[in-house]
NULUMVO-44455 format. One record per residue (C-alpha): x, z, y; residue number from 1. Coordinates in pm, 1 decimal. Layout:
X, Z, Y, NUM
...
END
This chain:
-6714.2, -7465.8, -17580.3, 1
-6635.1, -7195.0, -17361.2, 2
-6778.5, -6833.0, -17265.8, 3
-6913.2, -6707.3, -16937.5, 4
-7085.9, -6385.1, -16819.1, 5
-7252.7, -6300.1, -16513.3, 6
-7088.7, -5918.9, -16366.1, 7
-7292.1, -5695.6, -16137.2, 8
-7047.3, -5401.2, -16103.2, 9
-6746.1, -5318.9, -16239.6, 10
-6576.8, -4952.2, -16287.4, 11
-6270.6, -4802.2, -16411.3, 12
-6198.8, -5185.3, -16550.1, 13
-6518.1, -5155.5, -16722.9, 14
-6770.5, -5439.4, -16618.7, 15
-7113.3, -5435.4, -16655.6, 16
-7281.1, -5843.7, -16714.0, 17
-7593.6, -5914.0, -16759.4, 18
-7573.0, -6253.4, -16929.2, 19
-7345.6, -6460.4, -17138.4, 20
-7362.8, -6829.7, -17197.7, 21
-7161.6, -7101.2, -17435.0, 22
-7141.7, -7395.6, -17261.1, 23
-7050.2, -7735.1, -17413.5, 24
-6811.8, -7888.8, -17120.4, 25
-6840.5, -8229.7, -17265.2, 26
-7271.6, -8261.6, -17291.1, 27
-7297.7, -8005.0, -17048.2, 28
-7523.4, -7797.5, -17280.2, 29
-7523.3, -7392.3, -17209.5, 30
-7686.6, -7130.9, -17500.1, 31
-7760.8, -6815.2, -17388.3, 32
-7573.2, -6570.5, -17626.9, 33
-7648.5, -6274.2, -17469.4, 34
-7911.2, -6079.7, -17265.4, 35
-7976.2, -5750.3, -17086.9, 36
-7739.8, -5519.5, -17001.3, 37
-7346.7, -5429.7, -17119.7, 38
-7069.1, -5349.3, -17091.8, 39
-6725.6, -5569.4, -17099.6, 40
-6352.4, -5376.8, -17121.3, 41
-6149.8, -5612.1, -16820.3, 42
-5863.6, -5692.9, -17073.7, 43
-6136.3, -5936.7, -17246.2, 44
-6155.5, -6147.6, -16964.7, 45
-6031.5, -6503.7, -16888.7, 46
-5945.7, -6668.0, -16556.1, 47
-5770.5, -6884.8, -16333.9, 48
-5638.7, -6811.0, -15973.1, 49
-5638.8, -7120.8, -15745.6, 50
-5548.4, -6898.0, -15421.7, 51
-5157.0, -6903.5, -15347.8, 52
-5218.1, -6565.2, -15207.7, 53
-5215.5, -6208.8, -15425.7, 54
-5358.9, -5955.5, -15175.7, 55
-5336.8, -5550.4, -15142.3, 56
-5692.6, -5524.5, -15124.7, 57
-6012.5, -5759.5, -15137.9, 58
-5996.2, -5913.1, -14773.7, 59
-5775.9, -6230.2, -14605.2, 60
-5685.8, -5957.7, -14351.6, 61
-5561.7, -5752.7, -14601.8, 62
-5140.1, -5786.0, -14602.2, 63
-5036.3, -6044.5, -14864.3, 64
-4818.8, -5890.2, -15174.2, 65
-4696.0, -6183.5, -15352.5, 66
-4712.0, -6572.7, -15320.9, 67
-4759.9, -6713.7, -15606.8, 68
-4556.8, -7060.7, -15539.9, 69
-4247.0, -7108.2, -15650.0, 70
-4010.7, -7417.2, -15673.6, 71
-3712.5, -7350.9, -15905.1, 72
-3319.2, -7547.9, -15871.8, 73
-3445.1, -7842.9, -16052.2, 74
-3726.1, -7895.8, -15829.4, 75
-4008.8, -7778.9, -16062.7, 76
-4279.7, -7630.5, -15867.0, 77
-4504.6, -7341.5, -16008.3, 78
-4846.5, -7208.0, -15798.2, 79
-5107.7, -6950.9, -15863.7, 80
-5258.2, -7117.3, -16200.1, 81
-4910.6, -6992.6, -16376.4, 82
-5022.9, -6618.6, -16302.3, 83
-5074.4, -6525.4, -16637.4, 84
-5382.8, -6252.2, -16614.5, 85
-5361.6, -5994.4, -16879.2, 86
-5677.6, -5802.5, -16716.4, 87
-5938.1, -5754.7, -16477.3, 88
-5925.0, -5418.7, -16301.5, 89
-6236.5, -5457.3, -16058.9, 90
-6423.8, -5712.2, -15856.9, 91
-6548.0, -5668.9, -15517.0, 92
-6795.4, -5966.1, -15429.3, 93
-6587.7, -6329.7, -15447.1, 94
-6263.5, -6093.4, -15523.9, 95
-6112.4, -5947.0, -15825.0, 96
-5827.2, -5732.7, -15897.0, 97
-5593.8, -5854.1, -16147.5, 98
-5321.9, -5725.2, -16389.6, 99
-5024.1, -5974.3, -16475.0, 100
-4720.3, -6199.2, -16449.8, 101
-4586.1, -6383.6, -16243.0, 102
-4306.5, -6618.7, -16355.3, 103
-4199.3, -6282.7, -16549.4, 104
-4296.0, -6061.4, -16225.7, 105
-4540.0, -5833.4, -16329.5, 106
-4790.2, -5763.5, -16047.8, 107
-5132.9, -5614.2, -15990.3, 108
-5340.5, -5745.6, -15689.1, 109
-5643.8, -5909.1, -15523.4, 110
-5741.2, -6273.4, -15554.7, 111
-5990.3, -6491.0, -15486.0, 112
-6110.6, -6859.6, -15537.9, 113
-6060.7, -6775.9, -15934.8, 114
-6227.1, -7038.3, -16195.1, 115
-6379.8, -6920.1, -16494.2, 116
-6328.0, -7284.8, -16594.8, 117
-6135.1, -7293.1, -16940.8, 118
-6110.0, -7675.3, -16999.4, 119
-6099.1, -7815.3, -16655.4, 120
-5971.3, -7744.7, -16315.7, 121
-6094.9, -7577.1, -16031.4, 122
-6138.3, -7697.0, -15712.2, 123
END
């Protein structure tokens, strides 16, 4: 089972939801766990990125900051779901800001296309 909320604002990497659900991945089963209104610190949040790009701000226009794809001497290849996301700072519609590593690289930018997913992969 897994945990996922529903955010309507975020602020000073607070993050206001106003619902949380278990949901059984296997019987696809959800129970609601909570209702109304709270409030959510961003470093007790979970995610995946599936975008290779980390962005300066929450736009594709925006310049790009990192790329988060990396193929090491061996040949190994690393992409966006080895960012390691310590917290959310704020979310601004599809986009987030995140806190984290890298590969070891700490950076803080904007992403999008994240999963919320914790057993199985985005698409």
């Amino acid at each position: 089972m897994a945990g996922e909320v529903s955010i309507t604002r975020s602020k000073n990497g607070w993050f206001r939801i106003d619902e949380a659900v278990f949901i059984d991945y296997d019987s696809g089963e959800t129970a609601d766990v909570f209702e109304g209104e709270g409030l959510v610190s961003g470093r007790l949040f979970g995610l995946g990125l599936n975008d290779a790009d980390l962005h300066t701000a929450p736009s594709v226009e925006s310049p790009v900051m990192a790329h988060l794809f990396r193929e090491d001497a061996d040949g190994n290849l690393s992409g966006a779901d080895s960012f390691y996301v310590a917290r959310l700072i704020s979310c601004q519609a599809d986009w987030v800001q995140v806190d984290g590593t890298f590969l070891g690289t700490h950076l803080t930018g904007w992403a999008t296309r994240t999963c919320s997913n914790q057993v199985t992969t985005c698409p």
